[in-house]
N, C-alpha and C positions, 0 to 999 in steps of 0.2 A: 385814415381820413384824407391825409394829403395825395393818397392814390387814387382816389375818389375823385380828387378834383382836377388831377390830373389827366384821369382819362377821359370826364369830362370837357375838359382844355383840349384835347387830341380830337376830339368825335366834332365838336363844335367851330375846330380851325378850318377843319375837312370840310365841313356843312359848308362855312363859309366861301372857303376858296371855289367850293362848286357856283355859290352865287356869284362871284367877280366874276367869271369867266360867263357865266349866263349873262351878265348885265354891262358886259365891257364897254359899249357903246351905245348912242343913242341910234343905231340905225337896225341894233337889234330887237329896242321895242319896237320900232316900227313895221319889220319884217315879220315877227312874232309877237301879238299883243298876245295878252292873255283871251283866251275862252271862257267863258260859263258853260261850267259842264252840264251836258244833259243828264239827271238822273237815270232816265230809263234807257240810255244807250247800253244795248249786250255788251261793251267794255266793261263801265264802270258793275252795270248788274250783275254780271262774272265776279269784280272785283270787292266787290261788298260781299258777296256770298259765299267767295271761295278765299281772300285775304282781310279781309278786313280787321277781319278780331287778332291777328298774327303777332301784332305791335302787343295787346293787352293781356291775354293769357298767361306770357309768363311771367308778370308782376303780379298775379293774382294769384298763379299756385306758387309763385315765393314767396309771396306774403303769406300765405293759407300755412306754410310750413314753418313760416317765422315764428309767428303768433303761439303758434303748437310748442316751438323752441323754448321761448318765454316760459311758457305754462309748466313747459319739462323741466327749465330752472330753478322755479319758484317750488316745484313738488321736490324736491332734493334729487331730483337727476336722477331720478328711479329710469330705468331700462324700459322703453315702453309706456312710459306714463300718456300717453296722446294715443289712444284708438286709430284716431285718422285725421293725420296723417300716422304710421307708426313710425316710433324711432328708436333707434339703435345704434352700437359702436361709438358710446360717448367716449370723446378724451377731451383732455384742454393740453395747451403748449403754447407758450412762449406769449402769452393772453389772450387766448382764440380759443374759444368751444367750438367743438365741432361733433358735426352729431350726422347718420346717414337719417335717409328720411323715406319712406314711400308713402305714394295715394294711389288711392284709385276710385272713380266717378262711374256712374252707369246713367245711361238715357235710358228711357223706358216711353213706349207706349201703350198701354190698353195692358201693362201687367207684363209686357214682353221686351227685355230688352235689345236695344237695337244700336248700341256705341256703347262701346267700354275706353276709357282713358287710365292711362296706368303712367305714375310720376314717379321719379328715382335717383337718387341723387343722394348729395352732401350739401350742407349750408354750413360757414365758418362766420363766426357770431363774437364778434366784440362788444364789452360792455363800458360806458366810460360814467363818471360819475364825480361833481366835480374840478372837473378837467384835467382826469387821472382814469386809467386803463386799471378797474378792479374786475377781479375772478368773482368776489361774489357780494350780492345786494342784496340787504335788508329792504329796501325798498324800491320802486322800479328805479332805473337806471335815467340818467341827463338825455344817453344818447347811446344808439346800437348801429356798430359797422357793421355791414352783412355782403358774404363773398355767398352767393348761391350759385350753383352747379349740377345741372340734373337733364335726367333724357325722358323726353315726354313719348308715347307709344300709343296710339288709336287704331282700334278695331272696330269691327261691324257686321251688322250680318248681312251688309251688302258688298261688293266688290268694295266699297271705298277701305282707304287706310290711312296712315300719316308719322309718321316719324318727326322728330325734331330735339336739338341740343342748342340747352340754353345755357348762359351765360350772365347773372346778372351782379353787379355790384352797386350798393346804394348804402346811404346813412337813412337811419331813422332818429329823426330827434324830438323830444315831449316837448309839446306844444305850451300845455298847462296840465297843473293836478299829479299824484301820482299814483288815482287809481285807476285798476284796470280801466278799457273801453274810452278812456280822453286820448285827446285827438294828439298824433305826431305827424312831423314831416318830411319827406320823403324827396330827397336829391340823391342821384345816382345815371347809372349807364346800364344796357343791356346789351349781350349780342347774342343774335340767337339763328338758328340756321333751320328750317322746316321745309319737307319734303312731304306732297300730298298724291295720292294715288287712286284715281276715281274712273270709273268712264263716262262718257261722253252720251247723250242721246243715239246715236249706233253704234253704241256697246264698246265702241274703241277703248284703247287702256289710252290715259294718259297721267302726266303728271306737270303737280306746279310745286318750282324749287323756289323757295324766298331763302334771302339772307338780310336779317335784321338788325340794324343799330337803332338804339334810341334811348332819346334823355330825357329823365325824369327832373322835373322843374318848379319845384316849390308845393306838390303834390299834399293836401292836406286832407286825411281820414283820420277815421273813429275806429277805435278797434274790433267795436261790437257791430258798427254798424259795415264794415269790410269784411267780417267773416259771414256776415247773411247778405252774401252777395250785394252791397249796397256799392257806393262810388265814392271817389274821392268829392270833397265838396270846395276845392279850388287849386289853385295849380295846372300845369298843362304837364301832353306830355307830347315829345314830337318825335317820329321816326322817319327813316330812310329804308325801302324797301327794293331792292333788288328781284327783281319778278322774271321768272323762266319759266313759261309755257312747252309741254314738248307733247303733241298729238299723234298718239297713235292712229294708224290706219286710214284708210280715203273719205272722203264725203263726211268729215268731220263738220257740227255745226259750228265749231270753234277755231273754225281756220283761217278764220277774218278777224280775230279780234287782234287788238293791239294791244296785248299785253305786255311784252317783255320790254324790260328796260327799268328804271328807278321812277318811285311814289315813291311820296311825301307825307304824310298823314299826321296833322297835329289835333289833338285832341285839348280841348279846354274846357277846363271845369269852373262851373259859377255854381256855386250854392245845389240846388236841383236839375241843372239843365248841363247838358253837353254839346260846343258848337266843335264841330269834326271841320278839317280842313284837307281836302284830297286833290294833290296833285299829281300829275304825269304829263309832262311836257308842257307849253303851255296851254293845258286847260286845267281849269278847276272847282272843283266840288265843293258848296257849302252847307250844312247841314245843322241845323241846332234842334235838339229832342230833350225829353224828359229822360231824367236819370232813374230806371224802375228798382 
């Protein structure tokens, strides 16, 4: 747990030191105020369509494998006990389950698939109870440390593809109750690296490389209501994104955009709604939607 917090303390010094240095003086707001960003500028439209879910995806298939984790605990650790995700190669050491895990997701339209996602990995699963590190629980647990580690793979039956290696760590701690589906909460770190491969309106190859850090912050869901894709319902979460555009071939439409460089993108959760916050340099995006 104190590694937890500590990498926390490392990601958030970082964050910080980048704002001194953006804010050192008053002649840099002046030179640089902020922007209100245009929604329908091809930047940001690019970046909503091809980034934007980057930061949330892999707390949602680590949760999706967590959840499965529990359920494989609570079944006596049978081999397999979770369809999907499946799991295998259980051991424990030194107070750590650790369990490998796959998914895999299909798009479909009209009965035909058109994206397959295939998830693969290890999660290493603490259980505390108490304010003690026990192997096994009669009933759910205070609080679960979770080291997640897995490589996400998307195909298609179009030119597009996608790679990507996550890295997440975070505590889960029960909120109230201690039946399944009540609510815990969610502090932790991600880092995660994704590499997208598409082309362009004339057929050029290109590719967009993110590298992702981001902190989870007081993030509060339901068990039942996170595994049927629902949201968190308070809490934020905020990231730093590293964006590399590289275009193939000439007379690309995407050779104007201003992609490369670090966004910001915090997400904040109210009860049913989500206000998005996106930056890149000084301009900035605001956005508040229904959470479906």
């Amino acid at each position: 747990m104190k590694r937890v917090l500590l990498l926390m303390a490392a990601l958030l010094a970082v964050v910080a030191f980048g704002l001194m240095i953006g804010c050192s003086d008053d002649d840099d707001e002046d030179t640089n105020p902020i922007i209100t960003g245009d929604p329908n500028s091809p930047t940001y439209e690019f970046f909503d369509d091809m980034a934007s879910e980057t930061s949330t995806m892999p707390a949602e298939f680590s949760l999706g494998s967590v959840f499965a984790f529990i359920d494989f605990l609570r079944s006596a650790r049978r081999t397999n006990a979770a369809a999907d995700p499946v799991l295998s190669d259980y051991s424990y050491a030194s107070g750590w389950h650790i369990v490998h895990f796959t998914m895999s997701f299909e798009d479909t339209i009209d009965a035909e698939t058109i994206e397959t996602i295939t998830v693969s990995g290890w999660d290493s699963l603490q259980q505390w109870l108490g304010g003690n590190v026990v192997q096994y629980v009669e009933q759910q647990p205070d609080s679960l440390v979770i080291k997640s580690h897995f490589d996400v793979g998307m195909t298609s039956t179009g030119p597009d593809y996608a790679s990507a290696q996550v890295h997440q760590t975070y505590t889960l701690g029960k909120i109230d109750g201690i039946e399944a589906g009540d609510d815990w909460r969610i502090d932790g770190v991600g880092f995660d690296t994704l590499t997208i491969y598409f082309e362009d309106d004339s057929s050029n190859t290109c590719n967009l490389n993110a590298k992702v850090s981001t902190v989870y912050n007081g993030l509060e869901i339901n068990e039942n209501i996170m595994t049927n894709d629902g949201c968190p319902t308070a809490g934020s979460m905020s990231s730093g994104m590293a964006l590399t555009l590289t275009v193939g071939g000439d007379n690309s439409n995407l050779e104007g955009l201003m992609i490369n460089g670090l966004w910001t993108v915090t997400e904040a959760f109210n009860g049913s709604t989500i206000t998005r916050t996106v930056s890149f340099g000084n301009t900035v995006w605001t956005e508040t939607y229904s959470c479906d």
